[in-house]
PAZATOR-216521 format. One record per residue: residue in three letters; chain; x negated, y, z negated of N, C-alpha, C in turn. Coordinates in steps of 0.1 Angstrom, whole numbers, plus 2048, in hexadecimal, padded with zeros to 3 digits. Layout:
<dozas>
(doza ALA; A; (X; Y; Z); (X; Y; Z); (X; Y; Z))
...
</dozas>
This chain:
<dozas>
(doza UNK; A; (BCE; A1E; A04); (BD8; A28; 9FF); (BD0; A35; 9FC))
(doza UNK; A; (BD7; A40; A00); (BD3; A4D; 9FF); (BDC; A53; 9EF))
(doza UNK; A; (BD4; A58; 9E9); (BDC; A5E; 9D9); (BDC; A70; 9DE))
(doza UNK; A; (BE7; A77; 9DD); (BE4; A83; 9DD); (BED; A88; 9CA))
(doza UNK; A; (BE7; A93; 9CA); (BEF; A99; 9BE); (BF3; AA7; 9C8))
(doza UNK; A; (C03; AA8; 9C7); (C06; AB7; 9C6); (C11; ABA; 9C4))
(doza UNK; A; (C16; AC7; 9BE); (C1A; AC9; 9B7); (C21; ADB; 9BC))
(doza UNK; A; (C2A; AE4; 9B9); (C2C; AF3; 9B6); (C23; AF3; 9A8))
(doza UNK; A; (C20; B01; 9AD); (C1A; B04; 99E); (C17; B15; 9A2))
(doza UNK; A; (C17; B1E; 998); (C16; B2A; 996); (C0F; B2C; 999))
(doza UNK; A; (C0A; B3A; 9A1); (BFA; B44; 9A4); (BF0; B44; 99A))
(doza UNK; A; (BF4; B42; 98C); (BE8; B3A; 980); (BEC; B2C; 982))
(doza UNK; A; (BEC; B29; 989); (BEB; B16; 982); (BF3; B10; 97D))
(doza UNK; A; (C00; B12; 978); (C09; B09; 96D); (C18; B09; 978))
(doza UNK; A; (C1B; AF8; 976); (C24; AF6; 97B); (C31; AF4; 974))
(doza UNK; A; (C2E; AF9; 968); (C3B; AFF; 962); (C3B; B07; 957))
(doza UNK; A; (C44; B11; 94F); (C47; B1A; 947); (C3F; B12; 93A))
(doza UNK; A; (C3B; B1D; 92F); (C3D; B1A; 923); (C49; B15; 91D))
(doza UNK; A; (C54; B15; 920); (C61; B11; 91D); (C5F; B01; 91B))
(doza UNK; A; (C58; AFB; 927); (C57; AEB; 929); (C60; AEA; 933))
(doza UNK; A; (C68; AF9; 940); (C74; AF5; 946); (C6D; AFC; 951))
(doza UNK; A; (C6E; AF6; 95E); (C69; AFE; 969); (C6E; B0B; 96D))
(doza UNK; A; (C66; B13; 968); (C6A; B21; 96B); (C64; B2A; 977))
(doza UNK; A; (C63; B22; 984); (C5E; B24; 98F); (C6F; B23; 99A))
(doza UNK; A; (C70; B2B; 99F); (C7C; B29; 9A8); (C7B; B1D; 9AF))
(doza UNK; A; (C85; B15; 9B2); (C84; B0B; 9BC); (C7C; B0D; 9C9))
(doza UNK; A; (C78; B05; 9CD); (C75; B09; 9DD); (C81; B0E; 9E7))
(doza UNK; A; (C80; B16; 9F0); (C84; B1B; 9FE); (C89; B0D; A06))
(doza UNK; A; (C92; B0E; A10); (C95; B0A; A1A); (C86; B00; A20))
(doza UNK; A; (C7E; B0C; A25); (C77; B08; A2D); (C6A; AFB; A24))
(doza UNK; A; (C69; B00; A16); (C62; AF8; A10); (C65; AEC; A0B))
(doza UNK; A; (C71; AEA; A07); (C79; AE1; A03); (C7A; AD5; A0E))
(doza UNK; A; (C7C; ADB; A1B); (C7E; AD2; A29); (C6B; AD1; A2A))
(doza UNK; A; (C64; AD0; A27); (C51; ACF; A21); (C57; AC4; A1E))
(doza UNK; A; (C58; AC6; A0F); (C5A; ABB; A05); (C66; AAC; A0B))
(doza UNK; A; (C6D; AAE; A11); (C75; AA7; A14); (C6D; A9B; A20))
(doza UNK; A; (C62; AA6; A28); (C5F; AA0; A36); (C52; A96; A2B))
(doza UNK; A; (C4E; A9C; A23); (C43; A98; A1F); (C42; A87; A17))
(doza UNK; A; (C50; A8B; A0B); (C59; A7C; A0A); (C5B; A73; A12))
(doza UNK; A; (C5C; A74; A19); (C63; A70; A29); (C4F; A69; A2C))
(doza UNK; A; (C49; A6D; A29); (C39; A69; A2D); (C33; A5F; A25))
(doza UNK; A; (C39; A5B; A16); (C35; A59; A0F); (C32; A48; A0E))
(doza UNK; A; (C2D; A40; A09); (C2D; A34; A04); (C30; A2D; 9FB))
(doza UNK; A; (C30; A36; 9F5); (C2E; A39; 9E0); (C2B; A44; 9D9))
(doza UNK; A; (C33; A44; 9CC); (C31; A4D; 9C5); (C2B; A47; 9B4))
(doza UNK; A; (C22; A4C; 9B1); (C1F; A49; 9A2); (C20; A56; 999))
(doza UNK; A; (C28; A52; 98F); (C2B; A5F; 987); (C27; A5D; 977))
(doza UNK; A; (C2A; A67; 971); (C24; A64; 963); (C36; A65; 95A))
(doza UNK; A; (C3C; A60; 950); (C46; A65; 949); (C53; A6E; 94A))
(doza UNK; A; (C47; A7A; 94D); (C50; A86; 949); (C56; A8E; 959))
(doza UNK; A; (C4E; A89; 960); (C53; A8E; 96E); (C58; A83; 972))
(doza UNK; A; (C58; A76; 970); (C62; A6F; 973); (C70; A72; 96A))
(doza UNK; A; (C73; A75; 95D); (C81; A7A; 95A); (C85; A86; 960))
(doza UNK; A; (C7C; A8C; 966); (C7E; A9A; 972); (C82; A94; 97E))
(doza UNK; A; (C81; A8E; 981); (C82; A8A; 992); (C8F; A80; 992))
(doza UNK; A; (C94; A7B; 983); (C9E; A6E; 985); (CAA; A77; 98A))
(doza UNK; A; (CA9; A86; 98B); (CB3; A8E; 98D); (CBA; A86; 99F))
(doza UNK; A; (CB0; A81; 9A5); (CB3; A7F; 9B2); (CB5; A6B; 9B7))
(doza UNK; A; (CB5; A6C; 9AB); (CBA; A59; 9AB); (CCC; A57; 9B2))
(doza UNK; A; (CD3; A5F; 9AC); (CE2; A61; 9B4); (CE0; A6F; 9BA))
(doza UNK; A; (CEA; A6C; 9CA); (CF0; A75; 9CA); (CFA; A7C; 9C7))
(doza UNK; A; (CF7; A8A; 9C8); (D02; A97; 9C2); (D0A; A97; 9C7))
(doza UNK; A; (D18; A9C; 9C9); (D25; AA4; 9CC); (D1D; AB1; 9D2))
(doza UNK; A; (D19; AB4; 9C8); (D13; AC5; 9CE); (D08; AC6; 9D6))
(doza UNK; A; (D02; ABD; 9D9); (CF7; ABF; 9E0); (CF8; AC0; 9F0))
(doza UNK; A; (CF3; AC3; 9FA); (CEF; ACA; A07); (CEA; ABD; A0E))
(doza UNK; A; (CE8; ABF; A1B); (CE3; AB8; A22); (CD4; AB5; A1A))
(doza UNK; A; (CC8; ABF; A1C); (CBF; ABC; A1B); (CB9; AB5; A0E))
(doza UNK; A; (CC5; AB8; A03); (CC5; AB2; 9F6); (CC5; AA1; 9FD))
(doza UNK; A; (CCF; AA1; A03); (CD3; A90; A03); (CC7; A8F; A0D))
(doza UNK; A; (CC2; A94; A0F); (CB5; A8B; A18); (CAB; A8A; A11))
(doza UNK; A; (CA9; A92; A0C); (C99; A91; A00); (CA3; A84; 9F7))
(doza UNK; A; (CAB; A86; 9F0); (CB0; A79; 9E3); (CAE; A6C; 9ED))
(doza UNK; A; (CAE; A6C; 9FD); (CAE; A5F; A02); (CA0; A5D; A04))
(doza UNK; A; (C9B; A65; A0B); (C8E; A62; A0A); (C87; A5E; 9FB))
(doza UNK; A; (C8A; A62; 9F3); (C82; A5F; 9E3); (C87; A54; 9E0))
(doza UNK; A; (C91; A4F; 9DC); (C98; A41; 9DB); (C95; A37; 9E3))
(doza UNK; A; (C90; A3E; 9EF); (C89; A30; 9F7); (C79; A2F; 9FA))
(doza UNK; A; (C6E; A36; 9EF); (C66; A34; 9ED); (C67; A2B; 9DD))
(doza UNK; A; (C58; A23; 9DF); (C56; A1C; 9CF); (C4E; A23; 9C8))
(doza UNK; A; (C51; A24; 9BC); (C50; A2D; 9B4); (C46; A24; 9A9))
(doza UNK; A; (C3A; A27; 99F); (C37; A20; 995); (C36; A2D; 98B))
(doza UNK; A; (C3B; A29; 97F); (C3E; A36; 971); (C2F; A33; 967))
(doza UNK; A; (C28; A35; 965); (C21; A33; 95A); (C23; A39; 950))
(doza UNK; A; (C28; A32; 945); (C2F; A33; 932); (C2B; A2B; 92D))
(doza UNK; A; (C2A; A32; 920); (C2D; A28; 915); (C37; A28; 90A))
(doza UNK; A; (C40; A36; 911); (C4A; A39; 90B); (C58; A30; 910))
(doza UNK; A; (C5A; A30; 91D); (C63; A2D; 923); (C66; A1D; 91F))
(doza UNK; A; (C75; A19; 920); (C78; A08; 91F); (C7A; A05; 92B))
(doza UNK; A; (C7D; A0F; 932); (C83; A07; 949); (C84; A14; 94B))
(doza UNK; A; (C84; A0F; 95B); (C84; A1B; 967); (C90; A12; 96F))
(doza UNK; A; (C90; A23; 977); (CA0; A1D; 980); (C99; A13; 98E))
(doza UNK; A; (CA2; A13; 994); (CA1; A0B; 9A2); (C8E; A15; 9A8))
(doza UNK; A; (C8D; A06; 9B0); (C7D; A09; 9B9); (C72; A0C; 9B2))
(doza UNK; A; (C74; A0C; 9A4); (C6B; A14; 99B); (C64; A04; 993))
(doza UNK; A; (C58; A08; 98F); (C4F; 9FC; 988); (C4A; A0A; 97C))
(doza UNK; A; (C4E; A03; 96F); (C46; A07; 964); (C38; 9FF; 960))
(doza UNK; A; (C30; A08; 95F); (C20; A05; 959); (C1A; A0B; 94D))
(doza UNK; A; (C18; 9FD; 947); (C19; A08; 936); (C09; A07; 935))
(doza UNK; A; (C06; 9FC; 93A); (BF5; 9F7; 936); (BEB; 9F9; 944))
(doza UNK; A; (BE2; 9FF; 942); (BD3; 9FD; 950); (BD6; A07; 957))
(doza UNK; A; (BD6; A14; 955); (BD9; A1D; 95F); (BCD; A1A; 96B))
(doza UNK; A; (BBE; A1C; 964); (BB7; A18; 96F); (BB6; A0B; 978))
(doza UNK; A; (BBC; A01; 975); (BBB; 9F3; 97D); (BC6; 9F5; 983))
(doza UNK; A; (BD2; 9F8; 97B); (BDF; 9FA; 985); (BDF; A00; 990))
(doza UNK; A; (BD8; A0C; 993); (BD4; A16; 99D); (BCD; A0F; 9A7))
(doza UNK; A; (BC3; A10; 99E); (BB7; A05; 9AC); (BBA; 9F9; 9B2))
(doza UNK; A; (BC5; 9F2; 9AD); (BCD; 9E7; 9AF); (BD3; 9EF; 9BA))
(doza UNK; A; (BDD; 9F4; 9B8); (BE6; 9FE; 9C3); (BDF; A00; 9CF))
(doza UNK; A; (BD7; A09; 9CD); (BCA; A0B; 9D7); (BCB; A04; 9DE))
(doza UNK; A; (BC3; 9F9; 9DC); (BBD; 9EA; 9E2); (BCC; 9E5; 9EC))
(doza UNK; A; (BD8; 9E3; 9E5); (BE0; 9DD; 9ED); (BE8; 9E2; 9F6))
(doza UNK; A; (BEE; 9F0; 9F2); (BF5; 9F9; 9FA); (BEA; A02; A06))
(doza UNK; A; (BF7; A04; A10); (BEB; A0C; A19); (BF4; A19; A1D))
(doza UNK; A; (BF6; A28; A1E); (BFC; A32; A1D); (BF9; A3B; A13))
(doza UNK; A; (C03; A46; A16); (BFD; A50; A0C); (C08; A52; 9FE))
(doza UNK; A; (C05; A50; 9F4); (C07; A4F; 9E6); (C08; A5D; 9E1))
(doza UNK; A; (C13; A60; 9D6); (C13; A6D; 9D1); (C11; A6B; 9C7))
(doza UNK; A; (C08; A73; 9BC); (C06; A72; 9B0); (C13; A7F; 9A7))
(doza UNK; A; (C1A; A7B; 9A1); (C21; A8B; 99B); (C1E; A89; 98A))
(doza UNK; A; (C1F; A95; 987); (C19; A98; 97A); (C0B; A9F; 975))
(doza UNK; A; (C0C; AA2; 971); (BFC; AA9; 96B); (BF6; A9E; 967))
(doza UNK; A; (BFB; A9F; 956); (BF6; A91; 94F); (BEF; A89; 954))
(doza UNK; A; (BF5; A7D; 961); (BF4; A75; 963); (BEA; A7C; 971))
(doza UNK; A; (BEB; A85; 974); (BE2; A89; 97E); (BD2; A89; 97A))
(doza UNK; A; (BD5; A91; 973); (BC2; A95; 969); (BC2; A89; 965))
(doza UNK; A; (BC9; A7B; 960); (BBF; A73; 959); (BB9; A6A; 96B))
(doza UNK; A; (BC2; A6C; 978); (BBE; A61; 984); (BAF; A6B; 986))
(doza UNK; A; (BB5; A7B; 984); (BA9; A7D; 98A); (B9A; A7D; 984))
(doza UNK; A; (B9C; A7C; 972); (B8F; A74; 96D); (B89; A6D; 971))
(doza UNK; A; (B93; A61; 978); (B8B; A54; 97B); (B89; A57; 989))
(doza UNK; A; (B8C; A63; 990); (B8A; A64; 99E); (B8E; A5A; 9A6))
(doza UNK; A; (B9A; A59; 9A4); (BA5; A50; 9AD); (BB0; A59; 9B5))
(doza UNK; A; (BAD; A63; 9B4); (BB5; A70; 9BF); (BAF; A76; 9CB))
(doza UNK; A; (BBA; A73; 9D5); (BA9; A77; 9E1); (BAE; A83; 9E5))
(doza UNK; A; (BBA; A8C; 9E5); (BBF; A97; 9EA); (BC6; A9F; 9E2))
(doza UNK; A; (BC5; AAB; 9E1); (BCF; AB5; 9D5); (BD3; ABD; 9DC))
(doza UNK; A; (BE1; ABE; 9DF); (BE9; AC8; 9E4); (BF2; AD3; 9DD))
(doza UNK; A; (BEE; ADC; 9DE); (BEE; AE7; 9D7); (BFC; AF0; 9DF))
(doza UNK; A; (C07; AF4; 9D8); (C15; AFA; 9DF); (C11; B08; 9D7))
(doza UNK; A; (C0B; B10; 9D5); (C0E; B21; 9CE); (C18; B27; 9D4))
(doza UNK; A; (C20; B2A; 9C5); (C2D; B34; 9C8); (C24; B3E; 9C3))
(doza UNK; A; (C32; B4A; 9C6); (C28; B55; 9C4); (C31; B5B; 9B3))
(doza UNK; A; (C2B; B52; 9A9); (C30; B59; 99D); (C22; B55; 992))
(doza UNK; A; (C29; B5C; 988); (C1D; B5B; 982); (C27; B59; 972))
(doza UNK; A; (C1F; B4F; 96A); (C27; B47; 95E); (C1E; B4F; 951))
(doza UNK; A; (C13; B4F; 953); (C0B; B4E; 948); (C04; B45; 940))
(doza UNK; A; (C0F; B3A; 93C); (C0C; B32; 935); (C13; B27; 93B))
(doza UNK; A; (C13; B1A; 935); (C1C; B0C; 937); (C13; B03; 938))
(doza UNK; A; (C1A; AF8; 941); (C14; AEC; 943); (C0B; AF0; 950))
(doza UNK; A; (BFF; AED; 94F); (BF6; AEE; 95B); (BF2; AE6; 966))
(doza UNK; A; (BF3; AE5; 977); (BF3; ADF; 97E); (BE6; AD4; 978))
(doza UNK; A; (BE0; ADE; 97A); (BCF; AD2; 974); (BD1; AD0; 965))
(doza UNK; A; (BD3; AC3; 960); (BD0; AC0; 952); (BC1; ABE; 950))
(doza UNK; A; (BB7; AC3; 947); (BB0; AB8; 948); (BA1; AC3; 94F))
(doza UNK; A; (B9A; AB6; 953); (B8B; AC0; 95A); (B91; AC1; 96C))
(doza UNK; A; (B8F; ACA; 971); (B8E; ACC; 980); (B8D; AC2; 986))
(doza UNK; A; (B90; ABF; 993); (B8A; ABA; 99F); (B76; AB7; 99F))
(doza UNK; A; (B72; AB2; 9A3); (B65; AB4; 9A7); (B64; ABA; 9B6))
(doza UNK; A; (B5E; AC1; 9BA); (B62; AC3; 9CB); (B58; AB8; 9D4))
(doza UNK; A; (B5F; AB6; 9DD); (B52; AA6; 9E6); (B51; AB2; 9EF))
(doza UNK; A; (B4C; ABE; 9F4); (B44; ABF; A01); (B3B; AC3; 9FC))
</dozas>
């Protein structure tokens, strides 16, 4: 299994408003159909809490939604999903809650699965990449700029391997 983290995030680094509400425009046509092809790639997703109550937005489909809406909600619904909480009591369909062993759970994952894995969340990002369990970081810059918020990197940097 391959772990990538990535994420939109501002020309400083934060992938959302001081508000606590994404205040980055949605993605474009052309990036969105990214994101869609990229789901479409996936094997799994491990998320932390709070981007998982962000993302349950795509568990049903809309009335209002577009073609490329209903293809990204299909593709995401049909990847497995694991939440790590200790807040949460259940997750919806495809989804595994993990309250205990982030690091065994992971390396467990690793070991059995073979494909590429998305990490979402900060949080949960900076603690995989402490233990250097993330092998790729993909980085989306819009071109805005926040100031402040929640920051792509929680935590200490990357180390660089070349």
């Amino acid at each position: 299994m391959k772990l990538f983290y990535g994420m939109m995030q501002s020309l400083d680094g934060y992938i959302d408003g001081p508000s606590g509400t994404l205040e980055i425009p949605p993605p474009d046509e052309a990036l969105f159909q990214h994101f869609v092809q990229r789901t479409r790639e996936m094997s799994g997703s491990l998320m932390g809490r709070g981007i998982y109550e962000f993302m349950r937005y795509w568990h049903d489909d809309r009335p209002e939604w577009g073609d490329a809406e209903r293809e990204f909600g299909d593709a995401w619904r049909s990847i497995p999903k694991w939440v790590f909480s200790r807040s949460l009591d259940a997750v919806g369909p495809n989804t595994t809650l993990v309250r205990e062993d982030l690091e065994g759970t992971v390396r467990r994952l690793k070991a059995e699965h073979e494909g590429l894995f998305d990490v979402a969340g900060p949080k949960l990002a900076g603690a995989l990449t402490e233990l250097g369990l993330i092998d790729e970081y993909h980085l989306y810059l819009r071109p805005y700029v926040l100031g402040q918020g929640k920051p792509y990197f929680v935590g200490p940097r990357p180390r660089c391997g070349w």
